[in-house]
N, C-alpha and C positions, 0 to 999 in steps of 0.2 A: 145629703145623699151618701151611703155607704159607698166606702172603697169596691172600685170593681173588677170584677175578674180579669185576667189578663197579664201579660208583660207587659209596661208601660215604659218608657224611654224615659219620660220626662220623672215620671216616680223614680224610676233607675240611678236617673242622672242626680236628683235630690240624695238619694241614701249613699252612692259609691261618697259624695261631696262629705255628707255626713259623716261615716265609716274612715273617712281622711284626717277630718277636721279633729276629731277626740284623740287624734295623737300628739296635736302640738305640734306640728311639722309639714312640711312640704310633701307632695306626694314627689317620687320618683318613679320614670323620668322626668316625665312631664306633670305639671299640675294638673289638680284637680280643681274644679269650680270653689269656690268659699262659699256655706251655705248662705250667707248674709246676700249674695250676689245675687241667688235664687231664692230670696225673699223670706231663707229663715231665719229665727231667731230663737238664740237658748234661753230656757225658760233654769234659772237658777234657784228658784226658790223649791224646783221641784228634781235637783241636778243633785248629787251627792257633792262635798267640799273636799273627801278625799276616796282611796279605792278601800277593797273590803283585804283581810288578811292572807285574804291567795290574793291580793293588787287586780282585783278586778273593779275594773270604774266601768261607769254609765250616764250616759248624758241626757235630757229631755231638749225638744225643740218645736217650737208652734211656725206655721207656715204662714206667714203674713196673712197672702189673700184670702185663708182658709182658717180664718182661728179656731174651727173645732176638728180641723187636722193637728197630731201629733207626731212627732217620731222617737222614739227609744232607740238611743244609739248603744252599744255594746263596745266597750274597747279591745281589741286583739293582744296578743301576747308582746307584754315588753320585757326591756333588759332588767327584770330581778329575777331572785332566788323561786321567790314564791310566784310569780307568775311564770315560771317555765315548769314549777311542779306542777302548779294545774294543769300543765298538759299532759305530765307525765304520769299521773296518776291514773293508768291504763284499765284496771279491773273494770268490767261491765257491772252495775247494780241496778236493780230491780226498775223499771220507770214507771211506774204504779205504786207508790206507796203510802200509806197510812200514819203519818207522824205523831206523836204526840211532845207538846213541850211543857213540862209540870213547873209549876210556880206556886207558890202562897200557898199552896195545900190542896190544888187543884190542878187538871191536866187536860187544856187546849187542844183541841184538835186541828191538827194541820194537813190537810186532804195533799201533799205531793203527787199530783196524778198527771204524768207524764207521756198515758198511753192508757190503752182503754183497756177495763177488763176480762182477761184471759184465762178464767178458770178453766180447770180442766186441762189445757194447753200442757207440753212435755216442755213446750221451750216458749217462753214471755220477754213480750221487748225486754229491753235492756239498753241503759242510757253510763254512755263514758264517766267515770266515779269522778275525776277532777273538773268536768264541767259540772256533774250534777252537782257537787260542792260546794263550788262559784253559783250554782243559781240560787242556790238557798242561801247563803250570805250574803249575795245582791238582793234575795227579796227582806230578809229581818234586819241589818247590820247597816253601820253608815250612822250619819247626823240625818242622811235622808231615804229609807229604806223602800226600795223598788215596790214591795207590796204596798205600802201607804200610797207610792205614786198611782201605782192600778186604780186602788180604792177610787183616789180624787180624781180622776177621767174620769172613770166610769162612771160617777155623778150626772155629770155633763148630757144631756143629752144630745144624741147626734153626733158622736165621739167618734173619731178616727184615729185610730194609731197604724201609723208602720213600725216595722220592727227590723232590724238590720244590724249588720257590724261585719267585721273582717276579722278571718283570723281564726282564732280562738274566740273572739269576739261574735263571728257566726255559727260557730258550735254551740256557743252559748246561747244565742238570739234565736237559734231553732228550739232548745230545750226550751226557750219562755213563751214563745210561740204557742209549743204544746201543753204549757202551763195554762196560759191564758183562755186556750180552744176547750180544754179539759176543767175547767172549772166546776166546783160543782160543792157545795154545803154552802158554809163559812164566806167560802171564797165565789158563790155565785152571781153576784152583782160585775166581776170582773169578766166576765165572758159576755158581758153586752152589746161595748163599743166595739165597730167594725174594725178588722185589724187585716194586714197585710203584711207581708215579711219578704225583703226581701237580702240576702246575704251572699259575702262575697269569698271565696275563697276557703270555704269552711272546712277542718278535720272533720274528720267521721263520727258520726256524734253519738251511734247506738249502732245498735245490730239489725240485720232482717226483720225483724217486727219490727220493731221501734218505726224502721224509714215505710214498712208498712202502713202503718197508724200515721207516720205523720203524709203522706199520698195522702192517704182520706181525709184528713182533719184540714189539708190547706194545700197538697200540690193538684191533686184532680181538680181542684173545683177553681185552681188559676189563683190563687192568695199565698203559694207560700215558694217562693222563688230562689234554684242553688246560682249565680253566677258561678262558674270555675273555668278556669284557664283547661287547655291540654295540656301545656307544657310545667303547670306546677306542681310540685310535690307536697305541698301539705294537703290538699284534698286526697289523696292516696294511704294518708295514715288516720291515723296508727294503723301498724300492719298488721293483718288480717291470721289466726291461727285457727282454722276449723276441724272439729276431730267430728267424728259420729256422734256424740251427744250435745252435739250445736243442730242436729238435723232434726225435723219432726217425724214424729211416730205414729203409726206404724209405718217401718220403710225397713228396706233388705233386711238391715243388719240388726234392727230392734224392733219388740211389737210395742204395744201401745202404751203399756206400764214401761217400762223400758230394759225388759230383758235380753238378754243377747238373744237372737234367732240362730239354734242350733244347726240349723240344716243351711249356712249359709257357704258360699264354696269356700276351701282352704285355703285359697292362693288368698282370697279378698280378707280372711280372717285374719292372715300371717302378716298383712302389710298393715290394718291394724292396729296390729298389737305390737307394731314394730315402732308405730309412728306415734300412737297416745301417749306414750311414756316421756319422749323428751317434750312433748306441747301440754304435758300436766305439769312437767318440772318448769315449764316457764310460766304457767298459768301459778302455781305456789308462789313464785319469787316476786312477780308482779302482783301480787293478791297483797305478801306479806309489807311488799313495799308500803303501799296503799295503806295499809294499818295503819304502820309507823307514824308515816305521815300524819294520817289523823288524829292519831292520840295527840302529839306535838300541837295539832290544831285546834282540837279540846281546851287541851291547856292553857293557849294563848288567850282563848275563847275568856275565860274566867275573868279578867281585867278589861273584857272588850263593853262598853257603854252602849247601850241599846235605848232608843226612845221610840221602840216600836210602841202603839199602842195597844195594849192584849185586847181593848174591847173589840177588835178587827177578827181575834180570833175566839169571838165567841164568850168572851171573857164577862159573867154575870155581877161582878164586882173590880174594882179597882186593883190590878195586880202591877207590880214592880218588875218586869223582865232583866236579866242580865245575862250576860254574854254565859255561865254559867248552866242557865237552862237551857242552852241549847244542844250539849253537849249528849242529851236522851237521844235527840233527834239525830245528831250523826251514829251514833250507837246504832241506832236502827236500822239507818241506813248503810252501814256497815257490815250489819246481819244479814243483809239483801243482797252481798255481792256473786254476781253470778260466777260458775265454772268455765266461763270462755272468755274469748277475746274474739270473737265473732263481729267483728266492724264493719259497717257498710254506711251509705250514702243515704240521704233525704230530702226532698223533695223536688219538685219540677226543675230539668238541668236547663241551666242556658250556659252552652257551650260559647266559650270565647277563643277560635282556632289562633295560637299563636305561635308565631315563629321562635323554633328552637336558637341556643345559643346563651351566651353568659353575657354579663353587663361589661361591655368594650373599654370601661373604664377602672373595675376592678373584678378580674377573673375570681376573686375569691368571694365573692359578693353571692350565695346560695338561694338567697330567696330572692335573687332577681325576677324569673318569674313571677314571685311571687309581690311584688311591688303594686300597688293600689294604681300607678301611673302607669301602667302597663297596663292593668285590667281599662282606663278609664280610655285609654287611645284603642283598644281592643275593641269593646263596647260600640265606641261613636262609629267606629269602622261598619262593623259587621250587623248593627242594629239601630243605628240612628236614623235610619232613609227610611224605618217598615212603622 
């Protein structure tokens, strides 16, 4: 029987335990369940051995009494270099896009479709550059790359997956989410098995369309669930910069091409043209960052060992992938970064109301809120009895 609609406690209680467990650590304050407790178990053969070069790791786990239940856990942001750039890699790029990755003398298509198509449109979702990064190197990279994982469920018939993580971990788990819902060529076998999502604590993962699209693809229909505290602060970023050309057309200030509307009043003109200028200069800086970055991650890319198999993507012959060919594919998507930083939320909220205040045992402690043992005594409180 497919996963079904709804907020589930006991699903809940399964993924916050999960969303814990891939850290290695204890939750704070208080524990969280061990998934072993709750009858899962990691499935290693299908778990990566280490994380990807933004230090994004991923876990599989099969539910005892349910072996055609799955869950993909996402890991959150820890203390390196590269896993705090992936969050800082701010630029919006395109969440619909067209890949291709050339090998052997030939060139794979890789359908990235992240949101559904919006031609025509003045303004197209747009999904966070340093998550969208992390999800394409969780799906090619690794000794066990997240797309072969898809492939081999989807086999299965009568497949379940949930999909979860904290963090950055659930910025990311919603962009695979709409990986998954969005399927479609190559990659159509993956949009079979029943999937549900649900995440904890997650940065803003795209813009107004983006959390658009993903409403439709999995929070209307009760499959794709935000837990967020009131009192934390990473669900609030990255900070939001809106000018008139994040707004769709035709409206006051532009018609439908996107010209100015002359005849609009001078007070609303003068404020502006007062205000675009310094939210372009941070839209450049933050844009240029992002490059940087990427090239650096091109590079690394070159000596990175891939045992993707190309026949997944379509591949008519035997091809040899290296970390090398992949480097078209961030190109592209680098060509796709949008001129805003237009951030917003996605999908269905389950508010968790918590009391303000700092951890009594270290004021300097900032993402107390933001503690998975905080979310999990949150939870049983306010949702465990319904």
């Amino acid at each position: 029987m497919p996963l079904q609609p709804g907020f589930d406690f006991a699903e809940a209680t399964a993924t916050i335990a999960l969303s814990q467990a891939i850290y290695d650590a204890p939750a704070i304050p208080v524990p969280t369940p061990s998934p072993q407790s709750l009858g899962w178990s990691k499935i290693n053969a299908l778990s990566p051995s280490g994380p990807t070069l933004l230090d994004n790791l991923w876990e599989v786990w099969r539910n005892d009494a349910r072996p055609n239940q799955y869950a993909i856990v996402v890991r959150g942001t820890v203390d390196s270099k590269a896993s705090i750039l992936a969050d800082l890699l701010l630029p919006l790029v395109d969440a619909r896009l067209d890949l291709g990755i050339e090998t052997g003398g030939f060139k794979l298509e890789f359908p990235f479709h992240l949101a559904r198509d919006e031609a025509g449109s003045a303004v197209v979702a747009g999904t966070h550059m340093g998550f969208s990064l992390s999800l394409f190197l969780m799906l090619l990279t690794t000794d066990r790359p997240l797309l072969t994982t898809l492939f081999t469920l989807a086999v299965a018939p009568d497949t379940e997956i949930l999909i979860t993580g904290h963090s950055q971990g659930a910025s990311i788990a919603t962009l695979l989410t709409s990986f998954v819902r969005h399927a479609s060529g190559v990659f159509s076998s993956i949009a079979k098995p029943s999937y549900k999502t649900y995440v904890f604590a997650p940065a803003k993962p795209g813009n107004d369309h983006y959390g658009y699209d993903y409403m439709a693809i999995a929070g209307v229909a009760g499959m794709g669930w935000s837990i967020v505290s009131t009192q934390g602060w990473v669900p609030q970023v990255p900070f939001t910069l809106q000018i008139p050309g994040d707004i769709n057309t035709p409206n006051p200030l532009r018609d439908y091409k996107g010209a100015r509307n002359g005849t609009v009043a001078p007070r609303v003109a003068a404020l502006c043209a007062t205000v675009e200028p310094s939210v372009e200069d941070a839209r450049r800086q933050v844009i240029a960052h992002g490059q940087r970055v990427a090239d650096t991650l091109k590079r690394e890319l070159e000596s990175e060992p891939l045992v993707f198999d190309a026949a997944l993507l379509g591949a008519s012959r035997p091809a040899v992938l290296d970390g090398s060919a992949l480097a078209g594919a961030i190109d592209s998507i680098l060509s796709h970064i949008q001129l805003s930083l237009n951030f917003t939320t996605a999908g269905a909220l389950v508010p968790l109301f918590a009391v303000p205040g700092d951890n009594p045992d270290d004021p300097s402690d900032f993402f107390w809120q933001h503690h998975l043992g905080n979310y999990w005594t949150y939870m049983q409180a306010q949702y465990g009895s319904s």
